[in-house]
DRENBA-160710 format. One record per atom (N, C-alpha, C): atom name; y, x, z. Coordinates in nm, 2 decimals, padded with zeros to 4 digits. Layout:
{atom:CA; Y:Y; X:X; Z:Z}
...
***
This chain:
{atom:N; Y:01.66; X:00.99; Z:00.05}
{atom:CA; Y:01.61; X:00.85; Z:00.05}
{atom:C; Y:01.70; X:00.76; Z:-00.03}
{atom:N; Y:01.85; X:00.76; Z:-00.01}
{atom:CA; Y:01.91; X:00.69; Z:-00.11}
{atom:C; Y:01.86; X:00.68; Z:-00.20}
{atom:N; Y:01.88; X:00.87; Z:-00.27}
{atom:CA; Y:01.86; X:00.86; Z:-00.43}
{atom:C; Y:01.78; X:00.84; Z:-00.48}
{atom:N; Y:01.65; X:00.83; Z:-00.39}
{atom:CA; Y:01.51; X:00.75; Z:-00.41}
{atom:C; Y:01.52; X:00.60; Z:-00.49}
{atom:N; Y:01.58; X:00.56; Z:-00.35}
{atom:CA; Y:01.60; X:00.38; Z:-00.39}
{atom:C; Y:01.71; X:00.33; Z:-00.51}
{atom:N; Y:01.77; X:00.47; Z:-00.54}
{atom:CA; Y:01.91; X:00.42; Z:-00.70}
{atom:C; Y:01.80; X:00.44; Z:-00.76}
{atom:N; Y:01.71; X:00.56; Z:-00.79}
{atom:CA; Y:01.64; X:00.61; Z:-00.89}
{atom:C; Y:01.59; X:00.49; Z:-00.94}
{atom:N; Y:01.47; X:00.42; Z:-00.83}
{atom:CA; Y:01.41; X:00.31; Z:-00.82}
{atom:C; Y:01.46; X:00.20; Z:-00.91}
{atom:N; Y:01.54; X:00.16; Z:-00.88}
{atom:CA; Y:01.61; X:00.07; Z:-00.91}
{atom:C; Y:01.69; X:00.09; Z:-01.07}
{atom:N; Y:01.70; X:00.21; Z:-01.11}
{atom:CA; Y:01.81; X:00.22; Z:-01.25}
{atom:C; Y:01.65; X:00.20; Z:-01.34}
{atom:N; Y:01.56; X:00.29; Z:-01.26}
{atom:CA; Y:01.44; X:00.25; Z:-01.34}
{atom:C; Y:01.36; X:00.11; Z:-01.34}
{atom:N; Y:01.41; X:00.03; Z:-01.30}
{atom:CA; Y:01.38; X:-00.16; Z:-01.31}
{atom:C; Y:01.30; X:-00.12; Z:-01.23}
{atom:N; Y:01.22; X:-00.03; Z:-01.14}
{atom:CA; Y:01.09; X:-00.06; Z:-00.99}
{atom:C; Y:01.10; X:-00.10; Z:-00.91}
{atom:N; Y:01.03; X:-00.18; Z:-00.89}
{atom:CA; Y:01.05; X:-00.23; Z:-00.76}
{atom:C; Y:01.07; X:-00.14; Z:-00.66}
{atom:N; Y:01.12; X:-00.17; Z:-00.51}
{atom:CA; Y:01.18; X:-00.15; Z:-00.42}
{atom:C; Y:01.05; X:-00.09; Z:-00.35}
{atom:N; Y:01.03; X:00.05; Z:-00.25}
{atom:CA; Y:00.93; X:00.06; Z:-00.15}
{atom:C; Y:00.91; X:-00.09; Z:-00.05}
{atom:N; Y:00.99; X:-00.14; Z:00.01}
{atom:CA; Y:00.96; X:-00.25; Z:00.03}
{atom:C; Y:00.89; X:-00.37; Z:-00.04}
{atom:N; Y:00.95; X:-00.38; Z:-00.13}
{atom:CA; Y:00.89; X:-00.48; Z:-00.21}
{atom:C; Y:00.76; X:-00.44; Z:-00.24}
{atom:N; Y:00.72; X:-00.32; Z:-00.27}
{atom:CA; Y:00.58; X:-00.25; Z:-00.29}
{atom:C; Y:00.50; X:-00.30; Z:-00.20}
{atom:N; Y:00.52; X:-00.30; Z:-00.05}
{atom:CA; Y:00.44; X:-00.33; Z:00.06}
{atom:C; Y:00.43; X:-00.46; Z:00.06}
{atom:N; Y:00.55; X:-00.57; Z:00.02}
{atom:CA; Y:00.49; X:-00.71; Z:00.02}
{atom:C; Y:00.38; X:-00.76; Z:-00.09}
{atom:N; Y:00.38; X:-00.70; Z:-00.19}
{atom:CA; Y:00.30; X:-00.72; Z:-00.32}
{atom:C; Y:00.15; X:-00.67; Z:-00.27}
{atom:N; Y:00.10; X:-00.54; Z:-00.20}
{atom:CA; Y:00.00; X:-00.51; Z:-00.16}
{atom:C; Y:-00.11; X:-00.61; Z:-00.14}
{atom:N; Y:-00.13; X:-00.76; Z:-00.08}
{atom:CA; Y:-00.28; X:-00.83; Z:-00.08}
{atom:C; Y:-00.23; X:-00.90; Z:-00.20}
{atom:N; Y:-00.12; X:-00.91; Z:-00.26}
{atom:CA; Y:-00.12; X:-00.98; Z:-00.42}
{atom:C; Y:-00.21; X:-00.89; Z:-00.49}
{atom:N; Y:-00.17; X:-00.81; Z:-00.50}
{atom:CA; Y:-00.24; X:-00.71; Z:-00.57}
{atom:C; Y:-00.35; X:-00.69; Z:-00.59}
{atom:N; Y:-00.45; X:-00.63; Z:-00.45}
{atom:CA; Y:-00.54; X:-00.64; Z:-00.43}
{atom:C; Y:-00.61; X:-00.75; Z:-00.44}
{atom:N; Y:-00.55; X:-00.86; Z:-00.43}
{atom:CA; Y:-00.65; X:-01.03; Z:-00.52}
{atom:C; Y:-00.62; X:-01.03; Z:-00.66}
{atom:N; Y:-00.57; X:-00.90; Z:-00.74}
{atom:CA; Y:-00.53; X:-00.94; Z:-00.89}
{atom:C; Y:-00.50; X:-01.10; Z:-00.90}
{atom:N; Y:-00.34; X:-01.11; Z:-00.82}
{atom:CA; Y:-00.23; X:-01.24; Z:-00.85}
{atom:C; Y:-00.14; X:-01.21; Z:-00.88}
{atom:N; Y:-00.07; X:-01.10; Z:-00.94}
{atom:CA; Y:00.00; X:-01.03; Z:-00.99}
{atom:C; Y:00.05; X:-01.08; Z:-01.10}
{atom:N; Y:00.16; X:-01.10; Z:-01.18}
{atom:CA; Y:00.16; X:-01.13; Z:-01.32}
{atom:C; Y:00.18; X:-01.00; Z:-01.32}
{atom:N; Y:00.14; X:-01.00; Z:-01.45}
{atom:CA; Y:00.13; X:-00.87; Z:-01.52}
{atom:C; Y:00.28; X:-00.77; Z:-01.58}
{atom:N; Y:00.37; X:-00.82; Z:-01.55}
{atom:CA; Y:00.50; X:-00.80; Z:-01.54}
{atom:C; Y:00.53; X:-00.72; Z:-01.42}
{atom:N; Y:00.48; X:-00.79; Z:-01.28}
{atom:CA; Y:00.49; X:-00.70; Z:-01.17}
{atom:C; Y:00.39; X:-00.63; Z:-01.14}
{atom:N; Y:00.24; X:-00.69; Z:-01.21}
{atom:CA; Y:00.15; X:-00.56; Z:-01.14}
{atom:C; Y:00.20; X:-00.38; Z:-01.25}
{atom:N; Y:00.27; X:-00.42; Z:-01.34}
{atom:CA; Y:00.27; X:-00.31; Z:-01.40}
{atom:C; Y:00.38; X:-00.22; Z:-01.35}
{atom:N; Y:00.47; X:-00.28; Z:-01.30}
{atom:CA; Y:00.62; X:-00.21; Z:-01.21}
{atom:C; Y:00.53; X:-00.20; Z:-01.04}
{atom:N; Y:00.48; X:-00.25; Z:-01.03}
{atom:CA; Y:00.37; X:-00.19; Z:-00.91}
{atom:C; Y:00.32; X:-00.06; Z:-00.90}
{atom:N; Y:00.22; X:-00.05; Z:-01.05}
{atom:CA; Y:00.16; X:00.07; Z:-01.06}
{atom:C; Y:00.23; X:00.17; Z:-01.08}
{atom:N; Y:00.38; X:00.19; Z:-01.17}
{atom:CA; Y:00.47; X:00.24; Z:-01.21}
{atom:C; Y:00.54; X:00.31; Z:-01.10}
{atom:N; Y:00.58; X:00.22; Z:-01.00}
{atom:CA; Y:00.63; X:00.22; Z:-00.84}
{atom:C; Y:00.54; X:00.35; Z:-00.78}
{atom:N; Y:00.40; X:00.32; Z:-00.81}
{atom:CA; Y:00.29; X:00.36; Z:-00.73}
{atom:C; Y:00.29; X:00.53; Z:-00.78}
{atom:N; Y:00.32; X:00.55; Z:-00.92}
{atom:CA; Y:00.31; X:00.67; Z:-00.96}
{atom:C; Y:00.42; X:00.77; Z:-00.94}
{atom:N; Y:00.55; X:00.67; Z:-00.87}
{atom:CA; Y:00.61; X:00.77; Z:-00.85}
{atom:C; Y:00.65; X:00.81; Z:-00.72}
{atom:N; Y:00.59; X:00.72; Z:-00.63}
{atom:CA; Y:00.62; X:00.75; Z:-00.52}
{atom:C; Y:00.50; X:00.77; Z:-00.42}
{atom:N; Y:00.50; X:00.92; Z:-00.36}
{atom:CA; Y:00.41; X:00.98; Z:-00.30}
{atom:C; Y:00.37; X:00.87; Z:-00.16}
{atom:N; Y:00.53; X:00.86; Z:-00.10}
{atom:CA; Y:00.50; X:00.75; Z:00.05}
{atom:C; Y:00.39; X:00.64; Z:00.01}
{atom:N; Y:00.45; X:00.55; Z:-00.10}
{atom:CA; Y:00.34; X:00.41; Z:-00.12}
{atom:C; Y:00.24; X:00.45; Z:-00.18}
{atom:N; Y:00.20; X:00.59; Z:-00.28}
{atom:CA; Y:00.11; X:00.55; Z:-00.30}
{atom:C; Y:00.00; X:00.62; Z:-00.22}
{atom:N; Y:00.03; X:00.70; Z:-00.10}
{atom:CA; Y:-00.06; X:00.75; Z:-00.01}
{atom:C; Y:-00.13; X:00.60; Z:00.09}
{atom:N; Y:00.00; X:00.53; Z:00.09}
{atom:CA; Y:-00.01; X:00.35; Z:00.18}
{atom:C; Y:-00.11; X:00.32; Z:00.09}
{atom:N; Y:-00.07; X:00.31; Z:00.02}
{atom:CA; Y:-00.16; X:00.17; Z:-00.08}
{atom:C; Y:-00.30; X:00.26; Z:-00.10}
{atom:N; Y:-00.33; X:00.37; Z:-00.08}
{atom:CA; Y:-00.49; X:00.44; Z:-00.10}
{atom:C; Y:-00.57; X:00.41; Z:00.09}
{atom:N; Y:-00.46; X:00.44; Z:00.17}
{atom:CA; Y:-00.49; X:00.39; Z:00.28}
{atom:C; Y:-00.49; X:00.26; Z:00.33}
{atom:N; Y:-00.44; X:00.17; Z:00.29}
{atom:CA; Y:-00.49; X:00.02; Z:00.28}
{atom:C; Y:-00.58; X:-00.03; Z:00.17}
{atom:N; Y:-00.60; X:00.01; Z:00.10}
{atom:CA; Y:-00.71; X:00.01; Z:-00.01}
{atom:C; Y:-00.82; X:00.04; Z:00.04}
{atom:N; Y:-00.84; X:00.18; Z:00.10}
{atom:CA; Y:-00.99; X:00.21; Z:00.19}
{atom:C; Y:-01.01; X:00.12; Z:00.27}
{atom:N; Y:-00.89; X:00.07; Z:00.40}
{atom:CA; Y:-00.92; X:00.04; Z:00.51}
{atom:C; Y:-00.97; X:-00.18; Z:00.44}
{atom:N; Y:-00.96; X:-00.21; Z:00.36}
{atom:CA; Y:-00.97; X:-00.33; Z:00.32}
{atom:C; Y:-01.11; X:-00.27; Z:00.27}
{atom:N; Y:-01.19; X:-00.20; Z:00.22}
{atom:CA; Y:-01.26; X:-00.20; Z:00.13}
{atom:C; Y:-01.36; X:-00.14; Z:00.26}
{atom:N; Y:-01.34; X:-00.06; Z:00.35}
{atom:CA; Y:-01.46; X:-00.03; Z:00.44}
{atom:C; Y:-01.47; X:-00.15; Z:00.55}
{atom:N; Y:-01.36; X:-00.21; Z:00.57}
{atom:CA; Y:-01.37; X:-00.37; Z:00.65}
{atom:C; Y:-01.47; X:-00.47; Z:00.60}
{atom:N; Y:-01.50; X:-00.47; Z:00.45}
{atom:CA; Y:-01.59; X:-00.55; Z:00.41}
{atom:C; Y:-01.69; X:-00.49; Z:00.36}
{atom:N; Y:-01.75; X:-00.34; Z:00.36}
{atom:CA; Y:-01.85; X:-00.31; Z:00.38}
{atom:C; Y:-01.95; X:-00.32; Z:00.51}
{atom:N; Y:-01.85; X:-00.33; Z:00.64}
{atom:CA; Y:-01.87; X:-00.31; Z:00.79}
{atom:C; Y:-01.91; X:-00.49; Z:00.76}
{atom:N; Y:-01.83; X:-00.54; Z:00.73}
{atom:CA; Y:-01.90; X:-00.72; Z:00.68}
{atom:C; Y:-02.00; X:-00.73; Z:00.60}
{atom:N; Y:-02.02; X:-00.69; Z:00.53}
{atom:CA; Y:-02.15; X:-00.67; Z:00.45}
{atom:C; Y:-02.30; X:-00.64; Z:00.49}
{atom:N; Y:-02.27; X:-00.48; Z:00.54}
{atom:CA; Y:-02.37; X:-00.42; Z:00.60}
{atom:C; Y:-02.43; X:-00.43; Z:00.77}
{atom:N; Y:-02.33; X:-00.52; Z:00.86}
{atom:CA; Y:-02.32; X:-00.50; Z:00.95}
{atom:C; Y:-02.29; X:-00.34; Z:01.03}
{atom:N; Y:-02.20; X:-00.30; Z:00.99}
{atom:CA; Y:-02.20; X:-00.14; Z:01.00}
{atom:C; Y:-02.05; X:-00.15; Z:01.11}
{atom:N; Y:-02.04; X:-00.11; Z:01.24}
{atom:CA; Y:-01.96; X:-00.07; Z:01.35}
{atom:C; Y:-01.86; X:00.04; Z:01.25}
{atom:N; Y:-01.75; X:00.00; Z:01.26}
{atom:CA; Y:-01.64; X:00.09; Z:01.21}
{atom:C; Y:-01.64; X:00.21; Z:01.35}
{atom:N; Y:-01.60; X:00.33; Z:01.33}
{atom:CA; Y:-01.58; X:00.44; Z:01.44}
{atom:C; Y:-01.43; X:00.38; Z:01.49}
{atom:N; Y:-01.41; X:00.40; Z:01.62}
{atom:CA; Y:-01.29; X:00.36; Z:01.72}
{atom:C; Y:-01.18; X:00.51; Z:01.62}
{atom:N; Y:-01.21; X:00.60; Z:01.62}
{atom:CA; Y:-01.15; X:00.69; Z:01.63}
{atom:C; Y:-01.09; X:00.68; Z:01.46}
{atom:N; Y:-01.16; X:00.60; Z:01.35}
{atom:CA; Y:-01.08; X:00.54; Z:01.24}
{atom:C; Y:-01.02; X:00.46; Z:01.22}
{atom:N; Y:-01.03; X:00.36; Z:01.33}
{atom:CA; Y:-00.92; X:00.20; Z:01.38}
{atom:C; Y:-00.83; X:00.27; Z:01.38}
{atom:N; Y:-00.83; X:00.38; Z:01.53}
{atom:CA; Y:-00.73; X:00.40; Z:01.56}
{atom:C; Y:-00.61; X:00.45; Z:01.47}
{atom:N; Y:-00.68; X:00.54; Z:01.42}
{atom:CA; Y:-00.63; X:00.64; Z:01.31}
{atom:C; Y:-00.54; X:00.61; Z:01.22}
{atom:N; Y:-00.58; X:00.47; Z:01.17}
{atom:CA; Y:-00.58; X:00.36; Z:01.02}
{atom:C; Y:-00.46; X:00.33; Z:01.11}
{atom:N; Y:-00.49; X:00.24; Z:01.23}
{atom:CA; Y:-00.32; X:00.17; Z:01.27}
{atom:C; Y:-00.22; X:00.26; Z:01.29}
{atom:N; Y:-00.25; X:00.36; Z:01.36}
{atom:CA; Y:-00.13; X:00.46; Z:01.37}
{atom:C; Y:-00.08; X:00.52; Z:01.26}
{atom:N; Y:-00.15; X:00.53; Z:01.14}
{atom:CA; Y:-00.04; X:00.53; Z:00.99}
{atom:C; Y:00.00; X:00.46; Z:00.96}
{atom:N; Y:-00.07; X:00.30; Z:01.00}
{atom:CA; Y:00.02; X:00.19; Z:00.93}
{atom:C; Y:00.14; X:00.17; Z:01.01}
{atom:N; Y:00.11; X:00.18; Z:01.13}
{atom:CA; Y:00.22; X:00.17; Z:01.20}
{atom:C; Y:00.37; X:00.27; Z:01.17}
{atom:N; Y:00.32; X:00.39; Z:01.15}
{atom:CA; Y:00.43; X:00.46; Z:01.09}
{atom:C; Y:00.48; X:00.44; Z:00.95}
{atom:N; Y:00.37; X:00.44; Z:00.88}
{atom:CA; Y:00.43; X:00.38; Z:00.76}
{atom:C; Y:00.51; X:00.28; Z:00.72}
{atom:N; Y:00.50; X:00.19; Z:00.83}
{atom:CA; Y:00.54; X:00.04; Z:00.88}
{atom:C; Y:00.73; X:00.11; Z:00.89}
{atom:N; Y:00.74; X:00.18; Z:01.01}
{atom:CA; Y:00.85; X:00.21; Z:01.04}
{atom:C; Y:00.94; X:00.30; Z:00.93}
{atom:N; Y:00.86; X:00.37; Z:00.89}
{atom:CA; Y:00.88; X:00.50; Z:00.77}
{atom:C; Y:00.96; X:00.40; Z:00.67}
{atom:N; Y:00.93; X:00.25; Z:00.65}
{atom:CA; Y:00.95; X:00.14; Z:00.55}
{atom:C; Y:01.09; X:00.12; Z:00.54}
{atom:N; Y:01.14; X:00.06; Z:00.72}
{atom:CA; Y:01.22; X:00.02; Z:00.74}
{atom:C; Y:01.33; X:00.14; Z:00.74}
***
């Protein structure tokens, strides 16, 4: 994991951390284009965030189809969704 975060870093990318605060920037394209591009860059090289950011990506994008359609999310993909984020959460720190 260190040599993760030198790699990161000697390569100007942003931090896994900083990856996860940028995420609803992102997703609202408020990005300058300076960081959304060390975002996506971030994103391609690292498996952790970019498995996060595909699973916060769905989980934002089926929330507002369930608002759209009036469509009941299944209990057993809440559940599912928080207990990755939650690890992912800790996996962070």
């Amino acid at each position: 994991m260190l040599l993760k975060r030198f790699m990161m870093k000697v390569a100007g990318l942003p931090s896994c951390e900083q990856v996860n605060s940028f995420l609803a920037l992102y997703m609202d394209d408020e990005l300058a284009e300076k960081d959304r591009s060390a975002f996506e860059r971030h994103l391609r090289r690292c498996k952790n965030c970019s498995a996060y950011f595909y699973q916060y990506r769905t989980t934002v994008e089926l929330v507002q189809q369930e608002r759209e359609h009036d469509v009941a999310l299944p209990d057993e993909l809440i559940e599912h969704t928080l207990a990755f984020l939650r690890q992912s959460a800790a996996y962070a720190d």
